[in-house]
Backbone as CSV, one residue per row, in Angstrom:
resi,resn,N_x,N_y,N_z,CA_x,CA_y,CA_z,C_x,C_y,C_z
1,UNK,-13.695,22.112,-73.477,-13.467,22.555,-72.104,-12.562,21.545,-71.400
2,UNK,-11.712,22.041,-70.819,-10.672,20.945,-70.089,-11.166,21.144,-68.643
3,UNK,-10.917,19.966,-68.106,-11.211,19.390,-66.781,-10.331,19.981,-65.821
4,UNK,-10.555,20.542,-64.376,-9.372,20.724,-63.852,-8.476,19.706,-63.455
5,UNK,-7.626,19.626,-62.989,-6.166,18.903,-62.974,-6.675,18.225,-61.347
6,UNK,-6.677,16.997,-61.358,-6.740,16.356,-60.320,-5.556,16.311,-59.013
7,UNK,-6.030,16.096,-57.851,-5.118,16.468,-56.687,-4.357,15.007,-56.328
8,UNK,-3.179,15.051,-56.423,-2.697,14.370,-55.625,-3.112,14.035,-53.927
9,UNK,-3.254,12.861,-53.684,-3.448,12.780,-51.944,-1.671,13.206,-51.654
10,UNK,-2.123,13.768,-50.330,-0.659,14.225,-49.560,-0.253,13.418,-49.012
11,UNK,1.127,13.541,-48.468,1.779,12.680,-46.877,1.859,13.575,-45.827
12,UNK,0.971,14.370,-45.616,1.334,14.779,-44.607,2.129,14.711,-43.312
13,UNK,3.060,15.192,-42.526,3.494,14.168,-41.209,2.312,14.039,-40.347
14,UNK,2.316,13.394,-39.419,1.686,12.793,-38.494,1.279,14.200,-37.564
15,UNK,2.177,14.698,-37.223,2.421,16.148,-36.571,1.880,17.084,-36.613
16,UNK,1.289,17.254,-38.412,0.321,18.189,-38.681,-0.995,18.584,-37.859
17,UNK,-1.627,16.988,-37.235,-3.018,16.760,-36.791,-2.419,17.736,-35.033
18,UNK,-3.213,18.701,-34.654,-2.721,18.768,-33.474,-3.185,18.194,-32.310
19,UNK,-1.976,18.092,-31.624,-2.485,17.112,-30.598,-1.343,15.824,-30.895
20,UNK,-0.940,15.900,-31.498,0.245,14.647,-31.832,1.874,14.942,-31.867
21,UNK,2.316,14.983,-31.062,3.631,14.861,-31.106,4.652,14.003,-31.479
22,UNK,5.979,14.191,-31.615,6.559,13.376,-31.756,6.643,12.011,-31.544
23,UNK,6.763,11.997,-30.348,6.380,10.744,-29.426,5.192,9.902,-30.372
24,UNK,4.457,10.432,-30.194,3.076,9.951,-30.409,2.593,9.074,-32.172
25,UNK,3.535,10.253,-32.519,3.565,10.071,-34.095,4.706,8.738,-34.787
26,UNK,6.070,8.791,-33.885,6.936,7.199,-33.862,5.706,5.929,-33.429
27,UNK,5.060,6.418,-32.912,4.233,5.052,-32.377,3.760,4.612,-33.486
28,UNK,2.706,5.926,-34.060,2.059,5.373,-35.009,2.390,5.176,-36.208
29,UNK,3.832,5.773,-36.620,4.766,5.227,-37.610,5.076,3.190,-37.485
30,UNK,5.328,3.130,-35.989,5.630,1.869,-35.583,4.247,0.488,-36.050
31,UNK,3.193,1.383,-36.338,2.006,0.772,-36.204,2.126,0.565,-37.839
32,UNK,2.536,1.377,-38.574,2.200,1.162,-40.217,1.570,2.404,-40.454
33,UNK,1.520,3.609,-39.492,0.485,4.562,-40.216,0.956,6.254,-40.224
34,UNK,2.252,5.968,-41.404,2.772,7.233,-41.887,2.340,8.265,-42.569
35,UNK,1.435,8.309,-42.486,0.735,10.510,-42.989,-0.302,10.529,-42.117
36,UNK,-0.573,12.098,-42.172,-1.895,12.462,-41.139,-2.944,11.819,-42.374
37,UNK,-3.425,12.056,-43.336,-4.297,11.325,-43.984,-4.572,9.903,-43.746
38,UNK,-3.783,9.213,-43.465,-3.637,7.454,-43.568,-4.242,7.406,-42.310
39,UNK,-4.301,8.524,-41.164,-5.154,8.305,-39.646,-6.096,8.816,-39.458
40,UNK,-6.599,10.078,-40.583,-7.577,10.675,-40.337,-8.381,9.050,-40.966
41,UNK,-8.112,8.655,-41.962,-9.273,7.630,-43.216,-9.650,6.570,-42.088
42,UNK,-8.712,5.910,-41.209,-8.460,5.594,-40.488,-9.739,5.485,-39.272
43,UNK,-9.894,6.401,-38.717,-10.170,6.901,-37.902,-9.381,6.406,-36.026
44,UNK,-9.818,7.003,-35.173,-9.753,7.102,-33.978,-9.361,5.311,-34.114
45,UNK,-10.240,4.492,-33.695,-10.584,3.584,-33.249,-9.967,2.142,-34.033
46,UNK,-9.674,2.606,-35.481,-8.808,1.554,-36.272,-7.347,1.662,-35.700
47,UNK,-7.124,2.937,-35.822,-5.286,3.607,-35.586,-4.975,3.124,-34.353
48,UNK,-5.635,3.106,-33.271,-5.671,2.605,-31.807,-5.202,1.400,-31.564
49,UNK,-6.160,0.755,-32.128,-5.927,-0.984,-32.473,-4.414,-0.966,-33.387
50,UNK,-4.139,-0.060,-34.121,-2.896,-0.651,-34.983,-1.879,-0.700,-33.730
51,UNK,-1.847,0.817,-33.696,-1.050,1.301,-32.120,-1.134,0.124,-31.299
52,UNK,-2.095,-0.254,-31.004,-1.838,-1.190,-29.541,-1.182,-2.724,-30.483
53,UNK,-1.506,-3.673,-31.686,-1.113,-4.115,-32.308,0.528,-4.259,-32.153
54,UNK,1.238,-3.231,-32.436,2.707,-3.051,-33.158,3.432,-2.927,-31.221
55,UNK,2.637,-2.814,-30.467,3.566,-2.728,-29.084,3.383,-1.910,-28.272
56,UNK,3.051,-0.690,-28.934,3.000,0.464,-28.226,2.016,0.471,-26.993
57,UNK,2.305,0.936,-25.720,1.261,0.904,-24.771,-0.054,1.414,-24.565
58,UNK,-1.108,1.005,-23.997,-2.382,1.320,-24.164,-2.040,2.757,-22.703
59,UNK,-2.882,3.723,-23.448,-2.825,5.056,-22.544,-4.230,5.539,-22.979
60,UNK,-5.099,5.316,-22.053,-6.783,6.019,-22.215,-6.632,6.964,-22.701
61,UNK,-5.687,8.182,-22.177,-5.888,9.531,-22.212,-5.350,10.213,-23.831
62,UNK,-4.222,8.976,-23.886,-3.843,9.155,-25.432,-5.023,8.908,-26.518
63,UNK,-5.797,7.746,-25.803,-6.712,7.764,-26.616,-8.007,8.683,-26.924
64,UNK,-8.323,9.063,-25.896,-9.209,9.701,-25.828,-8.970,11.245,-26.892
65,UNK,-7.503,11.578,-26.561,-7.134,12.538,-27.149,-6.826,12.422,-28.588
66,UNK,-6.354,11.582,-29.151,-6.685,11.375,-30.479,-8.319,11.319,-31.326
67,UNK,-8.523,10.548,-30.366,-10.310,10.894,-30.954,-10.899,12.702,-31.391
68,UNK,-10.347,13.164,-29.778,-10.983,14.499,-30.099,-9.843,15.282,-30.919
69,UNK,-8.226,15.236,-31.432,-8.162,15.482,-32.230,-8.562,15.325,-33.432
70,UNK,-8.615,14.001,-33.657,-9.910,14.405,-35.603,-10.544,14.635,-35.175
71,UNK,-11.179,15.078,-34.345,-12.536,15.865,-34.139,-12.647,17.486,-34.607
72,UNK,-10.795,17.990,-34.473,-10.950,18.929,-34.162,-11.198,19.689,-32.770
73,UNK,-11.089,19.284,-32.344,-11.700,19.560,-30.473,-10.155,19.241,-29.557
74,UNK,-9.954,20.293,-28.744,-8.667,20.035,-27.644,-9.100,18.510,-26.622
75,UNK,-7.629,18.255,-26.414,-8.133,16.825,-25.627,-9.009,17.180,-24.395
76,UNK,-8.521,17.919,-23.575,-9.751,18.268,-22.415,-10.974,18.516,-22.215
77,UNK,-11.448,18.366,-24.217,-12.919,18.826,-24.156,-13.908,17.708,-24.035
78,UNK,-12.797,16.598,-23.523,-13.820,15.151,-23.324,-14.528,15.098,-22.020
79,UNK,-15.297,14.732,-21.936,-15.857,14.910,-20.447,-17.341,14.407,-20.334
80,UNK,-17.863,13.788,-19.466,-19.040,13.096,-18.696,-19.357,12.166,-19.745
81,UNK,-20.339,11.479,-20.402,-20.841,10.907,-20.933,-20.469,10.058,-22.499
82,UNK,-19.820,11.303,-22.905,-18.569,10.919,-24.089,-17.496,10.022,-23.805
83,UNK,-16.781,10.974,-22.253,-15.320,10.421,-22.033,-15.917,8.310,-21.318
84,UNK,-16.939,8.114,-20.693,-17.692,7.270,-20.388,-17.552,6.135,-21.242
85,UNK,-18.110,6.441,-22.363,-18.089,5.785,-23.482,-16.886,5.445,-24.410
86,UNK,-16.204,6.862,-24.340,-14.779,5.932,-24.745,-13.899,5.404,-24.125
87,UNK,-14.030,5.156,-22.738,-13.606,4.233,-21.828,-13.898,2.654,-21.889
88,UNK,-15.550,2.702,-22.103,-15.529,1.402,-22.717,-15.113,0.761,-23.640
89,UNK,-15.032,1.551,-25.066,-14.414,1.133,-26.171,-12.490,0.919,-25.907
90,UNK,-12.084,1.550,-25.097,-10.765,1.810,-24.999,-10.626,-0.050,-23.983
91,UNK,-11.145,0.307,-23.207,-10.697,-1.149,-22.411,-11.290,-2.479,-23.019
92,UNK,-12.052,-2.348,-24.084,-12.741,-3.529,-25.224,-11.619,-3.846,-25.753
93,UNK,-10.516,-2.512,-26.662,-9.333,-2.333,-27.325,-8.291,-3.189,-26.525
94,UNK,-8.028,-3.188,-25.268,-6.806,-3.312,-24.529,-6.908,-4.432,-23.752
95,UNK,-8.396,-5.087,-23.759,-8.911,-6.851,-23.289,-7.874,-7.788,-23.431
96,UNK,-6.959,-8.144,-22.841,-6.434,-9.267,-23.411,-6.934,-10.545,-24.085
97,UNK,-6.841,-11.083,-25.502,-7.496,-12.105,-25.938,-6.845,-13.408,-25.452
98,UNK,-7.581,-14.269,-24.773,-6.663,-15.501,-24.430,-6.025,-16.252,-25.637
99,UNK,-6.783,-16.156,-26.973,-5.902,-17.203,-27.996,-4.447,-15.981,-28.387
100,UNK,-4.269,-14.706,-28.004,-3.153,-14.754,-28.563,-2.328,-14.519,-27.550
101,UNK,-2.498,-14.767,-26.273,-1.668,-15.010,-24.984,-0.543,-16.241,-25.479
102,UNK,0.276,-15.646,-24.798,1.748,-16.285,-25.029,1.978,-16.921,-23.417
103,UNK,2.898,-18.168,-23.769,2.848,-19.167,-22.433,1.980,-20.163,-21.847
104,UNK,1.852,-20.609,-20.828,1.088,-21.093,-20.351,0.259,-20.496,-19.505
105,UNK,-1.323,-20.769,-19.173,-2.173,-19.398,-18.580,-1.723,-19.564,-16.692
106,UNK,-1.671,-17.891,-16.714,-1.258,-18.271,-15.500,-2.602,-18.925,-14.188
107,UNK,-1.555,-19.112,-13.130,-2.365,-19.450,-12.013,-2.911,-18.731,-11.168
108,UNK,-4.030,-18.684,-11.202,-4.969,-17.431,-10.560,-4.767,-18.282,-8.878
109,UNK,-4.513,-19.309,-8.477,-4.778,-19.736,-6.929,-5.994,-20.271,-7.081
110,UNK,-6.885,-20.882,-5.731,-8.381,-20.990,-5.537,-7.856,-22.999,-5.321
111,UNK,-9.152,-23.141,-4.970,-8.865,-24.445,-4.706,-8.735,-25.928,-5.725
């Protein structure tokens, strides 16, 4: 009996996942993360961090909306208690860390 023939993983574009556009999809090219597979494995919350990583600007709503695309779910279906929660995780993401601050720290004033 022969085995069936094993699947290649795909490259999907980025584009495939809906909810991702062009725009959206250069970013995360910019980040290192060229196929929809490489973001689904990924998930939400790694790809984010690459995204914010490589330059690209932190946008809640982008984020939020990527989440509920691998979800499967339209971005607007975030709401009360969910969207809550990934607010926190999103501004954890976008914290500035003081050791990789560049310059000297600025001067807040005070006496």
């Amino acid at each position: 009996m022969q085995s069936p023939p094993l699947s290649l993983p795909r490259n999907s574009p980025l584009t495939e996942i809906p909810g991702i556009g062009p725009a959206t999809a250069e970013g995360f090219l910019r980040a290192g993360i060229a196929s929809a597979e490489a973001l689904r494995a990924m998930g939400a919350e790694a790809a984010y961090e690459a995204w914010l990583r490589a330059g690209n600007p932190p946008h809640f709503i982008g984020y939020y909306a990527l989440v509920m695309a691998l979800q499967g779910r339209p971005w607007n279906d975030c709401r009360g208690a969910e969207k809550d929660a990934l607010r926190v995780s999103f501004d954890a993401m976008k914290a500035p860390d003081p050791r990789q601050r560049k310059g000297p720290p600025r001067d807040r004033g005070g006496p």
